[in-house]
C-alpha positions as CSV (number, residue, x, y, z in Angstrom):
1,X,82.5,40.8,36.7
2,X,84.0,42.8,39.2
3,X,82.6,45.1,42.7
4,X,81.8,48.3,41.8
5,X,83.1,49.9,45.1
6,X,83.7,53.3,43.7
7,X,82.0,56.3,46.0
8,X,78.8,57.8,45.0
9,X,78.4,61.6,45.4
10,X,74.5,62.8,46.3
11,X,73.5,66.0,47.7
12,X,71.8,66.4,51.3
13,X,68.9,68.4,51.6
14,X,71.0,70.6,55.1
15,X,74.6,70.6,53.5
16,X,76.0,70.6,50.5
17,X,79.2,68.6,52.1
18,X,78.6,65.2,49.5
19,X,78.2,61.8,51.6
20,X,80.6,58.6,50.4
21,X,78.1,55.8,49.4
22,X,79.2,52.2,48.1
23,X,77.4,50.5,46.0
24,X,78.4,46.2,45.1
25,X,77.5,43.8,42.8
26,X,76.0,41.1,44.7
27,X,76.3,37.6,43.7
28,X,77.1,37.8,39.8
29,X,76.8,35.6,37.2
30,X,80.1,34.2,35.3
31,X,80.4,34.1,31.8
32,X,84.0,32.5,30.7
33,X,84.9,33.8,27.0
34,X,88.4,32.1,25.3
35,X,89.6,32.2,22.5
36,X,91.6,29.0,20.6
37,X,94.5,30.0,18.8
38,X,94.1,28.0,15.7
39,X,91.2,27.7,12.8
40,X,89.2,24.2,12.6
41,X,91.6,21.6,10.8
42,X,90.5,19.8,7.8
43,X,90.5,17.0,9.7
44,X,88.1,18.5,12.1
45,X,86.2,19.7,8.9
46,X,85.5,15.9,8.0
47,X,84.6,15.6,11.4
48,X,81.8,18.0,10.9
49,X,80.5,16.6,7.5
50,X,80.1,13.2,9.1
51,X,78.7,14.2,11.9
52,X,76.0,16.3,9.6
53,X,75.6,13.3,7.6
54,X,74.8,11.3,10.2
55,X,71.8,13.1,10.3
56,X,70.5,16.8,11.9
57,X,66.7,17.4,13.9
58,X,65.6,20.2,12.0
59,X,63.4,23.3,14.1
60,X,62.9,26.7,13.3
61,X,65.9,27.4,10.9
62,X,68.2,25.6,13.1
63,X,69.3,22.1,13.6
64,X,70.9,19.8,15.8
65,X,72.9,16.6,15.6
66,X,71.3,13.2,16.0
67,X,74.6,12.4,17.7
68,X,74.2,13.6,21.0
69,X,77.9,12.4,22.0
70,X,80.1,13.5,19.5
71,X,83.0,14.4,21.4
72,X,83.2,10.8,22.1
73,X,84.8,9.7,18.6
74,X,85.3,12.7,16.3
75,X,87.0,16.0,17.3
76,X,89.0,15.3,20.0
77,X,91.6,18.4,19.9
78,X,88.2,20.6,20.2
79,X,87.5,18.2,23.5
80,X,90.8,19.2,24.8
81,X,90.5,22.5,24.6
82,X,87.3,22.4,26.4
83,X,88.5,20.9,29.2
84,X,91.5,22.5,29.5
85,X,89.0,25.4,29.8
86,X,86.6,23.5,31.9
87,X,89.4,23.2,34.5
88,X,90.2,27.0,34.4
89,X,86.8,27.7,35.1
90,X,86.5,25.4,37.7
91,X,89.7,26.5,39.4
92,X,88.5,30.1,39.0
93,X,84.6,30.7,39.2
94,X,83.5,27.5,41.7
95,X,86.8,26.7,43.0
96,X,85.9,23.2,45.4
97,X,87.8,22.2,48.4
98,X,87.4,19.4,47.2
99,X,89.3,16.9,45.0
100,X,86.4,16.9,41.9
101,X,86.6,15.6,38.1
102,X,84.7,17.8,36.1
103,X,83.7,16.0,32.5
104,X,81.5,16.7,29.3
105,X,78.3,14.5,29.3
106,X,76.4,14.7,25.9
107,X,77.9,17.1,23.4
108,X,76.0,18.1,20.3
109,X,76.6,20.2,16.7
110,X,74.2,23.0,15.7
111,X,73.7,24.4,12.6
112,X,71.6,27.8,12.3
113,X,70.2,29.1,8.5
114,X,70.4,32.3,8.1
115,X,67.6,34.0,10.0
116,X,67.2,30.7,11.9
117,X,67.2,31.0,16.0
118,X,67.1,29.3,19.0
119,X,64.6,29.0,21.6
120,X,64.8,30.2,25.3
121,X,66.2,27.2,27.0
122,X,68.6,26.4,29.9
123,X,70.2,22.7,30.6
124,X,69.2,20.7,32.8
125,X,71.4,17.8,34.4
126,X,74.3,19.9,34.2
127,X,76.4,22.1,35.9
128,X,78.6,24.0,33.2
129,X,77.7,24.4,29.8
130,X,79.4,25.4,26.7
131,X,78.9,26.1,23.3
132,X,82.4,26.8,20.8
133,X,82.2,28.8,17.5
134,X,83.2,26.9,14.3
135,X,81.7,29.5,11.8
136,X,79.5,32.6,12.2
137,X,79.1,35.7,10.9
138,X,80.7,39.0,12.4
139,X,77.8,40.5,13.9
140,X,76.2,37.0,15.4
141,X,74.9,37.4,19.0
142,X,73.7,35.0,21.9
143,X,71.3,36.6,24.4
144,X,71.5,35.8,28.4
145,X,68.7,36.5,30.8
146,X,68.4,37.4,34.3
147,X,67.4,34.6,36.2
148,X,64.9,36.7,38.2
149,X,63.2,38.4,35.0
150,X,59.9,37.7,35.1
151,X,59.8,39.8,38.9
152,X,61.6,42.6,36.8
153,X,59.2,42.5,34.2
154,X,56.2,43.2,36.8
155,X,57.6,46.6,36.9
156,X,57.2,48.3,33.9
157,X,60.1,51.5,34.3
158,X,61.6,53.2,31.5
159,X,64.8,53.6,31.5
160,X,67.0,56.7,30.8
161,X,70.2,54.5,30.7
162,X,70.6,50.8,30.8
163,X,73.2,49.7,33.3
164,X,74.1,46.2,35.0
165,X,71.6,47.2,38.0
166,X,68.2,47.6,35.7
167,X,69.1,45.2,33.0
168,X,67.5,41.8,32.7
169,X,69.1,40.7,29.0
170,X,72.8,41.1,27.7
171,X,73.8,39.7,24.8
172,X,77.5,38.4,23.6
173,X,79.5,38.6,20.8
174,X,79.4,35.0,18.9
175,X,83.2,34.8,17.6
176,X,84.6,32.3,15.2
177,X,87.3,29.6,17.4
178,X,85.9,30.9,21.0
179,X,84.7,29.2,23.7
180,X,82.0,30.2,26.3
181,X,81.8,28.9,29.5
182,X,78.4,29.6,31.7
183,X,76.4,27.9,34.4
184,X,73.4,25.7,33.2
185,X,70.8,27.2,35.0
186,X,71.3,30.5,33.2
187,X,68.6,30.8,30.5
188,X,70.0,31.5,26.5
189,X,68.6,32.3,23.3
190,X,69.9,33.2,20.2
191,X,67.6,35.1,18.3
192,X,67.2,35.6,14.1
193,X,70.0,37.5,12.3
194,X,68.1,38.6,9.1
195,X,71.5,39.7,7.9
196,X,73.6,36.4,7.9
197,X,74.4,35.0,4.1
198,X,75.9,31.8,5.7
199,X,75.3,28.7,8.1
200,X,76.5,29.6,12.3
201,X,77.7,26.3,13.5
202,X,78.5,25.5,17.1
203,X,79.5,23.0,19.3
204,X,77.0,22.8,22.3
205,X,77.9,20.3,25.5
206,X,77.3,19.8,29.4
207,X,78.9,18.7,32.1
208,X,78.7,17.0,35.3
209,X,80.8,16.1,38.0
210,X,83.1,13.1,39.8
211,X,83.9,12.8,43.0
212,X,83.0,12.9,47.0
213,X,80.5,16.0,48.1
214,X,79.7,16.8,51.7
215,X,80.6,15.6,54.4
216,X,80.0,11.8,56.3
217,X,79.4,13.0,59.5
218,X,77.0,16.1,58.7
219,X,75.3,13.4,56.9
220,X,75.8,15.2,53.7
221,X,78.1,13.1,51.9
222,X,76.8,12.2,48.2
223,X,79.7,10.2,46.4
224,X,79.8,10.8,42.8
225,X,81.6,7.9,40.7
């Protein structure tokens, strides 16, 4: 998301000479969308059949693997990918000083019936998470809340036009093949899509972090192996 910096106009009660006003975005919230180039192989296709035969926790329409670490023996070129983009992000949105390894920690494959949905949620133990596309349909959405939108909600305005100021929910496009990058803390839903004929199946993970935070002589050093 970028500054809105552009001069507002208003009109003074004494003149009708306009006043140049600034108004920023302060302290916004990334959300990383790519795109892989390629369709799921058919090797990554058996990948997916195992992993559902392995065995799913059903909920609410939706399911999740048993495997909670899948990326650690099937689907590797999907792992890749994700880190590639994992280190982009990094580089990009947090961009350390320091020398840090950024890794996936449990990874996990969702399945979502038709009019099936996912609860409110956010990740804990994690600093980035991701969820990848293997199939959905066109018009499938994920919805992202404002951190702070219980305070909004004590207000109870209506809204001649929703903007990025007075919003407190924005929902994505879900798109077959891309990736979506977003902090953990950042609370997620997906809700029902009464239209959908088939199965959405994603790849959810999080990650953590290697490496030497803070500093040994503000006494703030926390080393990470």
């Amino acid at each position: 998301m970028t500054v809105d910096n552009r001069p507002l106009r208003r009109k003074q009660e004494k003149t009708s000479k306009p006043i140049d006003t600034t108004l920023n975005g302060l302290f916004p919230t990334p959300l990383y969308s790519t795109k892989r180039d390629m369709n799921t192989s058919s090797l990554e296709n058996n990948d997916i059949e195992d992993i559902i035969k392995e065995g799913m926790n059903k909920n609410q329409g939706n399911s999740s693997s048993t495997n909670n670490y899948i990326f650690n023996e099937k689907l590797k070129k999907i792992k890749q990918f994700c880190e590639q983009q994992i280190k982009i992000y990094v580089e990009q949105v947090i961009s350390p000083k320091e020398k840090l390894n950024f890794y996936i920690t449990q990874s996990w494959l969702n399945v979502t019936n038709p009019g099936g949905y996912h609860h409110t949620h956010s990740h804990s133990n994690s600093l980035i998470s991701g969820v990848f596309y293997i199939s959905n349909e066109e018009d499938d959405r994920i919805i992202f809340e404002h951190p702070n939108r219980k305070l909004l909600e004590m207000t109870s305005f209506e809204f001649e036009t929703s903007n990025i100021w007075n919003t407190y929910i924005v929902t994505a496009p879900c798109e077959t093949n891309t990736l979506l990058l977003f902090p953990s803390w950042l609370n997620h839903t997906v809700a029902p899509n009464e239209k959908a004929t088939k199965d959405r199946i994603s790849i959810s993970f999080n990650t953590f972090v290697k490496g030497t935070l803070g500093n040994n002589s503000a006494l703030s050093e926390l080393i990470l192996k």
